[in-house]
C-alpha distance (Angstrom), angle and dihedral (degrees) to the residues before:
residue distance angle dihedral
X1 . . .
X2 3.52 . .
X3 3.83 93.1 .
X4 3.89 87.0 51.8
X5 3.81 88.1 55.5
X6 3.56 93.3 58.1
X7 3.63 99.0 46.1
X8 3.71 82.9 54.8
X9 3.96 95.1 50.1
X10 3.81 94.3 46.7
X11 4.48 93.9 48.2
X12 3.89 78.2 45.3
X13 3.48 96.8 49.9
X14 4.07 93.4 42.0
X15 4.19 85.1 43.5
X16 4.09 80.9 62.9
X17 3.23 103.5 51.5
X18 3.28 93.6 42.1
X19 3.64 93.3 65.6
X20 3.43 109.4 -95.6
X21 3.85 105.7 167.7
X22 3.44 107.2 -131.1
X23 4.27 109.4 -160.1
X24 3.90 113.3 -110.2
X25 3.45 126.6 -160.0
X26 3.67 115.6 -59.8
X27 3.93 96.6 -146.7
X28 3.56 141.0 2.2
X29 3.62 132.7 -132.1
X30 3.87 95.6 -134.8
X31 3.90 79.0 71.2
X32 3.62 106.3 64.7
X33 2.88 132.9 76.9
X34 3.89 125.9 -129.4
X35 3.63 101.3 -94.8
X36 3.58 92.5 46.8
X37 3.92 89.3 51.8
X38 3.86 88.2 47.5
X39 4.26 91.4 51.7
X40 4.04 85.8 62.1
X41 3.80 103.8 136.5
X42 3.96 119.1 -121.8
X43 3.74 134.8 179.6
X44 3.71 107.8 -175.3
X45 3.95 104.6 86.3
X46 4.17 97.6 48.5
X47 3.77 98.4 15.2
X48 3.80 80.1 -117.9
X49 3.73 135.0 105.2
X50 4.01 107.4 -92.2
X51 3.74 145.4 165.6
X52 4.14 109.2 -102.6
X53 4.05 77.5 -125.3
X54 3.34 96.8 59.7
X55 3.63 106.0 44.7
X56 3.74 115.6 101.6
X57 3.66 98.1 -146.9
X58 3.96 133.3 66.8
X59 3.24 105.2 -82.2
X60 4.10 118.7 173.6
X61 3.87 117.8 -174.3
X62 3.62 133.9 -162.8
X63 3.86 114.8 -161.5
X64 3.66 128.2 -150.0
X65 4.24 86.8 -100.5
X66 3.31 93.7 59.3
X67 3.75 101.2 49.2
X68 3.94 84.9 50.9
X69 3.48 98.1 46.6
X70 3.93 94.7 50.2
X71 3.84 91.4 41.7
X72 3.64 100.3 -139.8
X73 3.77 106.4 171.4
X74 4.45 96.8 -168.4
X75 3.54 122.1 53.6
X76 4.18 88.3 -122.0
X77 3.89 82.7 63.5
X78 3.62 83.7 44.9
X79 3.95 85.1 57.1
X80 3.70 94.6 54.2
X81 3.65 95.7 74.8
X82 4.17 91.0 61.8
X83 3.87 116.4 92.1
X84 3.85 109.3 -120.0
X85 3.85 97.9 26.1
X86 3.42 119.0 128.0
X87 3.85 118.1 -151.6
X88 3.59 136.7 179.8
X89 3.12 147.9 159.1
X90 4.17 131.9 -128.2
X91 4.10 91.5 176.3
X92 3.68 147.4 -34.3
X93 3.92 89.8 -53.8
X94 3.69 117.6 24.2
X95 3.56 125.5 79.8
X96 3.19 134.4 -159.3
X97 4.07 117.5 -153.6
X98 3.59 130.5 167.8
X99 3.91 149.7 131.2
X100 3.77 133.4 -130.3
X101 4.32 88.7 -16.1
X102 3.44 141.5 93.9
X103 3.67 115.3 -74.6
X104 3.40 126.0 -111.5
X105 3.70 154.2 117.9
X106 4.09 102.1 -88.5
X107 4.00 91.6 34.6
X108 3.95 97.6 151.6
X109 3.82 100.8 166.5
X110 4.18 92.4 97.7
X111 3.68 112.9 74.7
X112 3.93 111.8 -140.3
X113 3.91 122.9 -156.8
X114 3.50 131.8 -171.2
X115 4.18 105.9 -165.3
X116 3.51 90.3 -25.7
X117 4.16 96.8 -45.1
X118 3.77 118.7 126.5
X119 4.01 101.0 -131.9
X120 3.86 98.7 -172.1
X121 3.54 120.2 116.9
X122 3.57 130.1 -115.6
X123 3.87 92.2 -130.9
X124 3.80 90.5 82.8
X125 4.05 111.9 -21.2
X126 3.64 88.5 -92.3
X127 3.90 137.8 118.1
X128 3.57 120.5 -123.6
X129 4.39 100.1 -143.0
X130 3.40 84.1 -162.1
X131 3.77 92.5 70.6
X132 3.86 94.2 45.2
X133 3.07 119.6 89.2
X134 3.89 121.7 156.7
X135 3.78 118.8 178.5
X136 3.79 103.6 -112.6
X137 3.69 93.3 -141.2
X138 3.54 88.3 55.4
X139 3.53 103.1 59.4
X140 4.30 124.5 87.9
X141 3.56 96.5 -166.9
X142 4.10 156.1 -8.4
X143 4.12 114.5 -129.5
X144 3.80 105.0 -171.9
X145 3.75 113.7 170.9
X146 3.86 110.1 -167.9
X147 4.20 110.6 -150.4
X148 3.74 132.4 36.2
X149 4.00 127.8 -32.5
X150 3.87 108.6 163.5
X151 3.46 86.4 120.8
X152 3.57 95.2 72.9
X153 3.58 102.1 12.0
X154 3.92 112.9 35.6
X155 3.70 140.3 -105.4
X156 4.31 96.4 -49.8
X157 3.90 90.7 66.6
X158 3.98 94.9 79.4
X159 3.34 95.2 122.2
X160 3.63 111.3 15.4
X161 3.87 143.3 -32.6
X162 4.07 122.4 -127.0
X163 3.64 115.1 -161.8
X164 3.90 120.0 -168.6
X165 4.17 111.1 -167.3
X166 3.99 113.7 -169.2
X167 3.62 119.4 -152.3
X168 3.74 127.8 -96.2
X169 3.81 115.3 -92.9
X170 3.45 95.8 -127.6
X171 4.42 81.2 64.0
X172 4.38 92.4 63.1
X173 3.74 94.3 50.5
X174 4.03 100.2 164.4
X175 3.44 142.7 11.9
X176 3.73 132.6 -30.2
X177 3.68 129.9 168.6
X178 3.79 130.4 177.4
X179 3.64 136.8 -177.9
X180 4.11 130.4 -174.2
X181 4.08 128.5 -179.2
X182 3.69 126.8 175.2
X183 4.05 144.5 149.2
X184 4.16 85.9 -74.8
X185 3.79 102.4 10.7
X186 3.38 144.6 60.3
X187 4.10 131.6 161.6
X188 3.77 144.0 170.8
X189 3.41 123.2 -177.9
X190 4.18 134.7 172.9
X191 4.34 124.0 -159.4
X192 3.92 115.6 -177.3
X193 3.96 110.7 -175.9
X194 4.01 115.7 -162.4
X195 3.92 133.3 -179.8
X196 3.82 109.1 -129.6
X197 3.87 114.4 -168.8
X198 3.79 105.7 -64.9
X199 3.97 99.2 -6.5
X200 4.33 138.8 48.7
X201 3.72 126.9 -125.1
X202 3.69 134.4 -169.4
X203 3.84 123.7 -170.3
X204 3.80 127.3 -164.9
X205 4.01 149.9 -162.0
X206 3.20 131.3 -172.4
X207 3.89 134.4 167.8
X208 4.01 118.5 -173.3
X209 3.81 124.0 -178.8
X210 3.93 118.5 -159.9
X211 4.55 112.1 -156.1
X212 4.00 113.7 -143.5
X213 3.66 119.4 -80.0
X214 4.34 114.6 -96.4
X215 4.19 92.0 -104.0
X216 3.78 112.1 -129.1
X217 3.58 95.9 -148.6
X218 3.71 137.9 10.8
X219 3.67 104.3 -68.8
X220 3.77 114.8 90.7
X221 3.62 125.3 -104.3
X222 4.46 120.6 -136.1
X223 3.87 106.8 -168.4
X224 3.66 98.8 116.5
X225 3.54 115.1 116.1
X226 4.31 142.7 138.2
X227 3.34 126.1 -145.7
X228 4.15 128.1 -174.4
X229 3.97 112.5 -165.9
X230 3.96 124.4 172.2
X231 3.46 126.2 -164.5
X232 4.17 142.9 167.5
X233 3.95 135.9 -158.2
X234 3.77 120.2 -163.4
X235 3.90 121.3 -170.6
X236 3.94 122.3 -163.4
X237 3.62 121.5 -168.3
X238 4.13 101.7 -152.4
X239 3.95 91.3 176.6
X240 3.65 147.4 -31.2
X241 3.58 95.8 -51.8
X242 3.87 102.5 4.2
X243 4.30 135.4 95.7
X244 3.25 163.4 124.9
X245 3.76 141.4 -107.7
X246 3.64 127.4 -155.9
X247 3.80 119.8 -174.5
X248 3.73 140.9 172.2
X249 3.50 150.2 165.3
X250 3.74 138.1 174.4
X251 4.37 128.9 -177.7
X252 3.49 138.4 -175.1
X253 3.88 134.4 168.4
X254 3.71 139.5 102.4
X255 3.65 141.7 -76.3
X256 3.69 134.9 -150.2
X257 3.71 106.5 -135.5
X258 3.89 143.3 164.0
X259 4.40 132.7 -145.9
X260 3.70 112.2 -159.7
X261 3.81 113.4 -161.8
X262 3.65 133.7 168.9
X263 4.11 118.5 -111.0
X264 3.47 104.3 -164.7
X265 3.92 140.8 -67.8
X266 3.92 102.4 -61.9
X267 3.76 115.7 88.5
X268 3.17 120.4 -64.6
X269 3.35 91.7 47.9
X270 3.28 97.4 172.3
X271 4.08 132.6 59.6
X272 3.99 121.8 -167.0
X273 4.05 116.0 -161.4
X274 3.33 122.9 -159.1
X275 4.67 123.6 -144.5
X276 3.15 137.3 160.9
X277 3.18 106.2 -114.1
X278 4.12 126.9 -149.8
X279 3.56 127.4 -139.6
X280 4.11 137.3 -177.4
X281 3.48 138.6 148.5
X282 3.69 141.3 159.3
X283 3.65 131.2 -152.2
X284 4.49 120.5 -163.1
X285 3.88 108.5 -172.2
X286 3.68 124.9 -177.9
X287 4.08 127.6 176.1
X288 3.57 132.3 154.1
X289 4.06 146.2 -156.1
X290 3.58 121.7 -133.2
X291 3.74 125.6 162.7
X292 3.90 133.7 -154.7
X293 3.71 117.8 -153.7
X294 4.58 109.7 -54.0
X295 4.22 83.5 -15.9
X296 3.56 113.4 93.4
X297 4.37 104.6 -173.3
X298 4.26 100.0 -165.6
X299 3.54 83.1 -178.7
X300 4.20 112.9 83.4
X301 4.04 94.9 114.1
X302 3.30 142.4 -179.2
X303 3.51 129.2 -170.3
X304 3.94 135.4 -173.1
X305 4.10 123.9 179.6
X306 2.94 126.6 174.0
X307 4.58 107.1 175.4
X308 3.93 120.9 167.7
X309 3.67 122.8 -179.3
X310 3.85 118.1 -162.1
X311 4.11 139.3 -178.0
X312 3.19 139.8 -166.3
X313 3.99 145.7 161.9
């Protein structure tokens, strides 16, 4: 695996300087002017495209500018720009993200979407961060809506709802490449966007590898891990205000992790074991946009996932 990830970094790295154009950002908010930055367009608090200014509930949201200028690499870090978020950290790859609750690793009273998908798990209602990984180059925007929204969105949105929306296909036309290394870090990652007949798509791979945490103490420390996911989005414009999505994603790698369990009532009473534990998942979503005469109903979706979680010493 590790030889795989530098073959990737190096064809990266020779992609770059051979020109590869990698897309920028196409605006910037220094530009516009408040109304135009209160007419941003939100679907979280009505299900229904709106105007930031005309939605009655808190809504904060992060555009694609400001994730690039702040060069957050994790969507946690992502997080950190939204008032009211609370994020921490218990090592190099667990996250802990929540709003207006206690903190704490299996907090599952925020609902998180990714273009409209519920990623939580069934195990407890939660996410796993660890698991999600969005490209940041991909994404248009962050919704975050801090207070309750079972009403419109179910029993997970106690606290709070996230929403991340990725950018249309037909918007990462071309080539981009990156590559990142650090003391803890290192990533490569390659996006190709294509228009096919009537519609765009864009597919992607990336591979990320995380180094074990500096220990404060004596006992060891298991976050290591590497993960390689690949995914595509395909966009088809079937008429003036009709089409259909296509998205997937699929990841597989392994995490460093830790169980901490009690042995009995003599001292130590406690015993920590240490696995590597493995991880993959896939994800196929499908919706589409059809419109009957003025009404235009965004809503006729389908949705397929398919999410398995696995570990092993």
């Amino acid at each position: 695996m590790r030889k795989l990830f530098r073959h990737t970094m190096i064809s990266v790295a020779l992609g770059c300087l051979l020109g590869v154009p990698a897309l920028q950002a196409q605006y910037s908010l220094s530009e516009l002017i408040l109304e135009e930055l209160m007419d941003i367009e939100v679907t979280l608090s009505t299900r229904q495209p709106e105007k930031v200014s005309s939605s009655a509930a808190a809504v904060t949201v992060v555009t694609r500018d400001e994730l690039l200028r702040a060069g957050v690499r994790t969507l946690p870090d992502a997080l950190r720009l939204v008032p009211g978020m609370l994020v921490g950290q218990i090592d190099g790859g667990k996250w802990i993200v929540t709003s207006r609750d206690f903190a704490g690793l299996f907090a599952n009273k925020l609902l998180v979407l990714i273009d409209g998908r519920s990623v939580y798990t069934t195990l407890f209602s939660g996410v796993f961060w660890e698991s999600q990984d969005v490209p940041m180059e991909d994404i248009e925007r962050i919704e975050v809506i801090r207070g309750p929204g079972g009403t419109l969105w179910g029993a997970n949105a106690v606290n709070g709802i996230i929403n991340i929306v990725t950018r249309r296909a037909e918007e990462s036309i071309g080539t981009y490449a990156e590559v990142g290394a650090g003391t803890d870090r290192r990533y490569a990652g390659v996006r190709h966007g294509v228009a096919v007949g009537g519609g765009w798509v864009r597919g992607y791979v990336k591979h990320s590898e995380r180094a074990r945490s500096a220990a404060a103490s004596t006992a060891p420390v298991r976050d290591d891990g590497h993960v390689t996911r690949a995914g595509f989005r395909a966009d088809f414009d079937l008429g003036t205000e009709d089409g259909v999505v296509l998205i997937g994603n699929a990841f597989r790698g392994i995490v460093g992790e830790s169980l901490t369990y009690v042995e009995g009532p003599e001292l130590p009473q406690t015993q920590r074991f240490y696995f590597d534990g493995e991880v993959a998942g896939g994800d196929l979503l499908a919706w589409g946009r059809r419109s009957w005469g003025a009404t235009t109903r965004p809503n006729c979706r389908c949705t397929t996932m398919c999410t398995t979680d696995r570990s092993g010493s």
